[in-house]
C-alpha positions in Angstrom: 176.4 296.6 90.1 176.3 293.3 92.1 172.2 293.7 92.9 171.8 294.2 88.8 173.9 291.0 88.4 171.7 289.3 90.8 168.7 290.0 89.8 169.4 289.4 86.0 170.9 285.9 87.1 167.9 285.1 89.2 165.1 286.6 86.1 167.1 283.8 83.7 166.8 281.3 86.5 163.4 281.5 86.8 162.6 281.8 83.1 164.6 278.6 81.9 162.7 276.2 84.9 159.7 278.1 84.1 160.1 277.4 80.6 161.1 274.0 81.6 158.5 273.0 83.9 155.7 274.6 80.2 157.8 272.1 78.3 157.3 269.4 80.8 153.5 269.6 80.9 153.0 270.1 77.0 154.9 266.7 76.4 152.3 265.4 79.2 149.1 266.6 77.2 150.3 264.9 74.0 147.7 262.6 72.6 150.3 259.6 72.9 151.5 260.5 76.3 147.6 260.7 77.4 146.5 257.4 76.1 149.7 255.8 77.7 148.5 257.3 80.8 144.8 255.9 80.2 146.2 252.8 79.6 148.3 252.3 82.9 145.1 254.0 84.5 142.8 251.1 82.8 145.4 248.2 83.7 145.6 249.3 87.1 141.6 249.5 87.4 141.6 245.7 86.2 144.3 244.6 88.9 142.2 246.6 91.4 138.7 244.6 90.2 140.5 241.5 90.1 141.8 241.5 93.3 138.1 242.4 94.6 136.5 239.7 92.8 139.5 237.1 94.4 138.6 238.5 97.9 134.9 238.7 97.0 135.3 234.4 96.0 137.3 233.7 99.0 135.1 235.2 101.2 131.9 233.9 99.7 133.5 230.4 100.2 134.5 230.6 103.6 130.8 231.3 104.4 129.4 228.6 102.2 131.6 226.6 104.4 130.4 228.0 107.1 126.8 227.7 106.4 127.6 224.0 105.4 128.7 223.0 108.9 126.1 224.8 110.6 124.1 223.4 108.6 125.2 220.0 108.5 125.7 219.9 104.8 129.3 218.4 104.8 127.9 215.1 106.2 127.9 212.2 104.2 125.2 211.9 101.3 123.3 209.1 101.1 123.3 206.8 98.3 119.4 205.8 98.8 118.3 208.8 98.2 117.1 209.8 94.8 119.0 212.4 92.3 117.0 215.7 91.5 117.5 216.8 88.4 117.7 219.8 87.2 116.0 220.2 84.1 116.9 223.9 82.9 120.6 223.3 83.2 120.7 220.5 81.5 121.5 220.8 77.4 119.1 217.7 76.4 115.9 219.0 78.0 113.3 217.4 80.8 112.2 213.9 80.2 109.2 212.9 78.4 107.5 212.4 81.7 108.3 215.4 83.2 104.6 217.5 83.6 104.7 220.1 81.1 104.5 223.9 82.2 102.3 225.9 79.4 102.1 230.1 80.4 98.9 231.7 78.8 98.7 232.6 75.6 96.6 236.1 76.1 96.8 237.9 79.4 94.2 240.3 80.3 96.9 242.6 82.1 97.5 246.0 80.5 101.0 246.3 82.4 103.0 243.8 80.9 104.4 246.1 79.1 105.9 248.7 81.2 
């Protein structure tokens, strides 16, 4: 009597936390539940890239620095010394001294366009 009492508990244990545990993962496959998933999944990606880009720019500064004492480009800069511009970044275009570069008009090579 006891072993039939046992079992029968233990057969309606296992069915309610099995049924439970289907419940469970049904409400984890609903289309809201999955796109709040995707979106935690998505912000966390972005914290992780930002953080690698921070350390990327931190890095990438220390060794300009570096390169700039080895290099000696932290001295002074001379006031003498004439300004280079730089034509292409500027928004109002090269002066009308500047030489003019022309490409050619008709190029004999057949791979241009691969």
């Amino acid at each position: 009597m006891f072993r039939r009492t046992f079992w029968f508990t233990a057969g309606a244990a296992a069915g309610v936390w099995a049924t439970a545990k289907v419940n469970r993962k049904l409400k984890q496959l609903t289309p809201e539940s999955l796109a709040a998933q995707a979106a935690d999944k998505a912000i966390e990606t972005g914290h992780r890239l930002k953080d690698f880009a921070l350390d990327v720019r931190e890095g990438m500064v220390r060794r300009e620095a570096e390169l700039g004492g080895a290099l000696g480009l932290q001295a002074p800069v001379d006031q003498d010394l004439p300004v280079r511009r730089h034509w292409a970044v500027e928004a109002a275009g090269p002066p009308a001294d500047a030489p003019s570069r022309t490409l050619p008009s008709n190029s004999n090579n057949r791979n241009e366009d691969h």
